[in-house]
Structure formats: structure tokens, C-alpha cells
C-alpha positions in Angstrom: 6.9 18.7 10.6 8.6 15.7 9.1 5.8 13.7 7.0 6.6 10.3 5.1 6.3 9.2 1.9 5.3 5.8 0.7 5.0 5.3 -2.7 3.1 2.1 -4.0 4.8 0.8 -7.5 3.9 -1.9 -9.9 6.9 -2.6 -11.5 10.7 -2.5 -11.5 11.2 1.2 -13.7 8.5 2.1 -10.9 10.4 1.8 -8.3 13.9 3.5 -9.5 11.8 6.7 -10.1 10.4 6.4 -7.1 13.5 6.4 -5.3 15.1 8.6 -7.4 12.4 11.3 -7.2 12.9 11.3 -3.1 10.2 9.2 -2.2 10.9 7.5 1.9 9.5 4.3 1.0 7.8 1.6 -1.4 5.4 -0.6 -1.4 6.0 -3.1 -3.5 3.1 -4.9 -5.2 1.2 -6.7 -8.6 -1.8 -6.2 -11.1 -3.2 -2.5 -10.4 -6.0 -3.2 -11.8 -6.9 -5.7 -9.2 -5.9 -2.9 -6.4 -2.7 -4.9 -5.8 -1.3 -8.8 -5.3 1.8 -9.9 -4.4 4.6 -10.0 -6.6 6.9 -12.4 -8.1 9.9 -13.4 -6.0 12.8 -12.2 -9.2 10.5 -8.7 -9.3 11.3 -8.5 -5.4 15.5 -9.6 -5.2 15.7 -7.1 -8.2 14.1 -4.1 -6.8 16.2 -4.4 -3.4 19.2 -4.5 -5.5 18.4 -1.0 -7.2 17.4 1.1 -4.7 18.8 2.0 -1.2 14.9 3.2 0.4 13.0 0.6 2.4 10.9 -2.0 0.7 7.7 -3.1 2.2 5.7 -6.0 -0.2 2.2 -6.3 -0.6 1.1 -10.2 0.5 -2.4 -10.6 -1.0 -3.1 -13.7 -3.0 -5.9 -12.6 -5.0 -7.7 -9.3 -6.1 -11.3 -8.6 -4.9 -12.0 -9.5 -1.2 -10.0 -9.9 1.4 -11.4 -13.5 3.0 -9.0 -16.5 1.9 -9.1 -19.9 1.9 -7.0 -22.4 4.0 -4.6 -22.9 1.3 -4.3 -18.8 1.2 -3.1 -18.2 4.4 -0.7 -21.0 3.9 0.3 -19.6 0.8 0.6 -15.8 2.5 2.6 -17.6 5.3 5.0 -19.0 2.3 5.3 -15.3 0.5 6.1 -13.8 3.7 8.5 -16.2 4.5 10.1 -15.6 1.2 10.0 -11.9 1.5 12.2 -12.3 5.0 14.8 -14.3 3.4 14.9 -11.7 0.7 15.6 -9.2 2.8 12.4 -7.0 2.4 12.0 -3.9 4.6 8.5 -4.7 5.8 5.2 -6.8 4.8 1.6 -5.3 3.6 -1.4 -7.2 4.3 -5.3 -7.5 5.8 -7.0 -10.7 6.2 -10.7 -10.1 7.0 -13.5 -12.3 7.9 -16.8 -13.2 6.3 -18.4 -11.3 8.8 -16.2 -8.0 7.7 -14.1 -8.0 10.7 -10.4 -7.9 10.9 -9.2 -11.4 11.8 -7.0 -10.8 14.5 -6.4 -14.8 15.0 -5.0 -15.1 11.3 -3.3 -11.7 11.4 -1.4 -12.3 14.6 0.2 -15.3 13.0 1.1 -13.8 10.3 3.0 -10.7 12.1 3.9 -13.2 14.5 6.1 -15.1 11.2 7.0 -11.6 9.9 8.7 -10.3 12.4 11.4 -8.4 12.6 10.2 -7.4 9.5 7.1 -4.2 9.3 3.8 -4.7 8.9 1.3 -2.7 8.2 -2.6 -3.2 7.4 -3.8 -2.0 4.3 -6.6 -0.7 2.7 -8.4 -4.3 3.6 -9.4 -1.7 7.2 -11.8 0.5 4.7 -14.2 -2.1 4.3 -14.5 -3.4 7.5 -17.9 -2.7 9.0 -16.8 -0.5 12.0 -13.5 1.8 12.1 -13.0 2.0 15.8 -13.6 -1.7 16.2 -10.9 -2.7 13.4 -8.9 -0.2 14.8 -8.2 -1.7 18.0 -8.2 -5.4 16.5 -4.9 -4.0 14.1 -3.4 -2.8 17.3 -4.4 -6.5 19.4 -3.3 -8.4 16.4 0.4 -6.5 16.2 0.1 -4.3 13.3 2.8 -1.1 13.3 0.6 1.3 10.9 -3.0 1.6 9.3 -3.4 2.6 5.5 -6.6 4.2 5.2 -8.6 6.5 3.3 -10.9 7.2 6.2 -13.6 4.8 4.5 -14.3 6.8 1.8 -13.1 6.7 -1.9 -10.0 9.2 -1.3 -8.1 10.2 1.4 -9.9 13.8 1.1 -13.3 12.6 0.9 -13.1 10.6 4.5 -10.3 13.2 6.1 -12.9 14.3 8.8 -12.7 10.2 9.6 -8.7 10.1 9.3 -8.1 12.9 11.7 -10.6 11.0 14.5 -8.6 7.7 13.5 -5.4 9.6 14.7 -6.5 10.8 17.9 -8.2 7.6 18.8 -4.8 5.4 18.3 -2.9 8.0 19.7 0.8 6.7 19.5 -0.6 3.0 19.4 -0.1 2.8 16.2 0.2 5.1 12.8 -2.3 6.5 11.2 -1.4 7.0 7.2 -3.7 8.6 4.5 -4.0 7.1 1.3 -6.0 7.5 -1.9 -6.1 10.6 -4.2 -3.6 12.3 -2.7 -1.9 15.0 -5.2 0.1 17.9 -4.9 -2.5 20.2 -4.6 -4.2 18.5 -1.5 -1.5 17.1 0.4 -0.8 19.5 2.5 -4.7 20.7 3.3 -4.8 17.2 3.9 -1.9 16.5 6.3 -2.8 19.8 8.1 -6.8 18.3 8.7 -5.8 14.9 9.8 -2.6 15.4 11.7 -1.3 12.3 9.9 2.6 12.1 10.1 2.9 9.6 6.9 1.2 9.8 3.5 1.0 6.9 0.5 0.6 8.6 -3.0 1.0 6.9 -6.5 2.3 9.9 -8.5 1.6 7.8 -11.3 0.5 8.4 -14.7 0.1 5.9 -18.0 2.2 5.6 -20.2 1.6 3.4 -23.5 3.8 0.8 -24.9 4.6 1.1 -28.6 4.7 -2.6 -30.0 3.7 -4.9 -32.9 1.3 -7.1 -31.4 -1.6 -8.6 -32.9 -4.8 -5.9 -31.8 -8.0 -8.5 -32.6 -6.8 -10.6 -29.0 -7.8 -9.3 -25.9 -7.6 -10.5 -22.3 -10.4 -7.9 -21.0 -8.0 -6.2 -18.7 -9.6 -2.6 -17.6 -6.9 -0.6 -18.0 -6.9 2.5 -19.6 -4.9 1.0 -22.7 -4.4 -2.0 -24.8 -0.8 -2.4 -23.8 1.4 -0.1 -21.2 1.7 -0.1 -17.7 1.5 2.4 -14.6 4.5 4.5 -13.8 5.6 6.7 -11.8 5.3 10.6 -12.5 8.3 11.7 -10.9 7.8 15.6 -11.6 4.5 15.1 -9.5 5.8 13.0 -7.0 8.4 15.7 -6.7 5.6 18.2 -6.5 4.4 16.0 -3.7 7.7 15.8 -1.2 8.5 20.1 -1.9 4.9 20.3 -0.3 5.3 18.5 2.8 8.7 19.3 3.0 7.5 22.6 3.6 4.9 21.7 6.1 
């Protein structure tokens, strides 16, 4: 069974390790701690210089919701232009509606300006009000693959949902697990759900030693004052021997 790897990075050194370590695929995104935003255009052109894997880049303008504004959607339209020309792998997106629907109209025209480029729906599909339904409006507005954690907080917790989510699109469109996924559970997981591609982090905190003045703060919740998110490349190692075996 030949399972894919997707490995969502916040950074540059992120990204070497990931590729380094084996992983199939990035995702290519901003600001963890507001579950991902598009990054800058120099972060982009740098990262597809130093590694060989595909790149797909996160387009999401601002953390919290997934609704935008007018101006939003014109910006998106303007960052996935600028991935194209950059020569970016694939896009990452999910534009939903007040009403907590996908919005295929908006969605559509964004693919529509993507393309040939991949596109896949994130996590924006676990908090739309109905699976099924948002579902078939990724496959109407054009989208090549679902991330999902079944609707639940981790991939494991809503794997009962995943594996229905896989026979219902059938080879419409792909199904890939995301959230909590580790190299203990991976393969339990992959096995329950049937999925064919996984997205896990790997990552781990690491701090950054430096002389900076301690009494500011800028109220970022992250587990430390200053660092960043990398990649843990022994467990992201872990991760690809499991499914490798699968």
C-alpha cells in the first residue's frame, strides 16, 4: 500500500527537514498559532529553491474563520496568482459562507485561476455544518483532495467519520487525514479509514536563545517567549518506516 505524506511547515529550516527526512510533500504556510496564513512571497521562491518535493501553499488571509471580505478574495486571487508565477506545486484553501457552507461560487473561481496548479480544501471542511453536503460542493467547485480530521479534534477521534468520507467520494476525489497523527497511530489509523494520503506535523518546539528585552510581550500563545515550530525529523521518520510498511 503506497500512502502519502504531507507535511505542513512554518518556516524555511522546516521545510529542508522535511524533505530531508523523506516526507512526499509540503504545505507551505504562516503563523501556527493562528492554524495557518499565507506566507510571504521571499519565504515561498526560497523554499522551492531548497528542496526538490512538491510545494503546495496555504492561501488564507487571516486566522479565525474562514468567511472573507471582498477585498479578501481579491487579495487570495492576487496570492494565488503569485504562487503560479512562482512555480508552486499546488494551492491550499476553503472559503466558507456565513451560513457554514462551502462556497462553491467563490471556490470555483479561485481553482478556476489556479489551475494547472493543485488544489486542495483544507481544514475550513471540519467546520462546515454537514460533511456529506460539503463533500459534494468540494467535488462541484473543482477541488482535487479534502484535508480532514473527520470533524473531530484529531484525525483518530473522527476516524469512524474519515473512513465513511472515503467511501462516499469514492475516486471523486481524495480523502486525507489530518490532526494528531503520530507514529504510534498512523497505521491503526490508515488501516480504519482506507485513506491513501496522510498530513502530519512531526513537529516539536524548540526555543531560541537570545538577548532580548523579557518585560515586552506581544501576547502570542505559543508555548514560549521566543522560538518557533520545527520539524522533528526522527518522528517524522518514525512516521514514513510505518506506512512504508503498510
Amino acid at each position: 500500500m503506497s500512502v502519502v505524506v504531507e507535511v505542513p511547515v512554518f518556516n524555511i529550516q522546516s521545510a529542508v527537514e522535511a524533505a530531508r527526512a523523506g516526507a512526499h510533500r509540503i504545505e507551505l504556510c504562516d503563523n501556527p498559532a493562528e492554524g495557518g496564513t499565507t506566507p510571504s512571497y521571499g519565504i515561498i521562491k526560497q523554499v522551492l529553491r531548497l528542496v526538490s518535493i512538491d510545494v503546495l501553499v496555504m492561501v488564507r488571509p487571516h486566522g479565525g474563520n474562514f468567511v472573507y471580505s471582498d477585498d479578501e478574495f481579491v487579495a487570495m486571487q492576487h496570492d494565488v496568482e503569485a504562487c503560479k508565477s512562482a512555480g508552486v506545486h499546488g494551492i491550499v484553501f476553503g472559503i466558507l459562507n456565513e451560513e457554514g457552507r462551502l462556497d462553491v461560487n467563490r471556490c470555483s473561481r479561485l481553482i478556476d485561476r489556479a489551475r494547472p496548479m493543485q488544489v486542495t480544501l483544507h481544514r475550513a471542511f471540519d467546520v462546515t455544518r454537514d460533511a456529506d453536503e460539503a463533500l459534494e460542493d468540494a467535488i462541484r467547485a473543482g477541488f482535487d483532495r479534502i484535508l480532514t480530521s473527520g470533524q473531530r479534534a484529531t484525525a483518530i477521534e473522527g476516524a469512524e467519520r474519515i473512513a465513511s468520507l472515503v467511501r462516499y467520494a469514492g475516486n471523486r476525489i481524495v480523502i486525507m487525514a489530518g490532526s494528531g497523527i503520530t507514529p504510534e497511530n498512523v497505521v491503526p489509523l490508515v488501516r480504519q479509514t482506507g485513506v491513501r494520503e496522510i498530513h502530519c506535523s512531526a513537529r516539536e518546539w524548540r526555543d531560541h536563545s537570545s538577548r532580548s528585552n523579557e518585560q515586552v510581550s506581544f501576547n502570542v500563545p505559543l508555548p514560549g517567549k521566543s522560538g518557533s515550530y520545527k520539524v522533528n525529523e526522527v518522528k517524522l521518520k518514525q512516521i514514513l518506516n510505518a506506512v512504508d510498511r503498510l
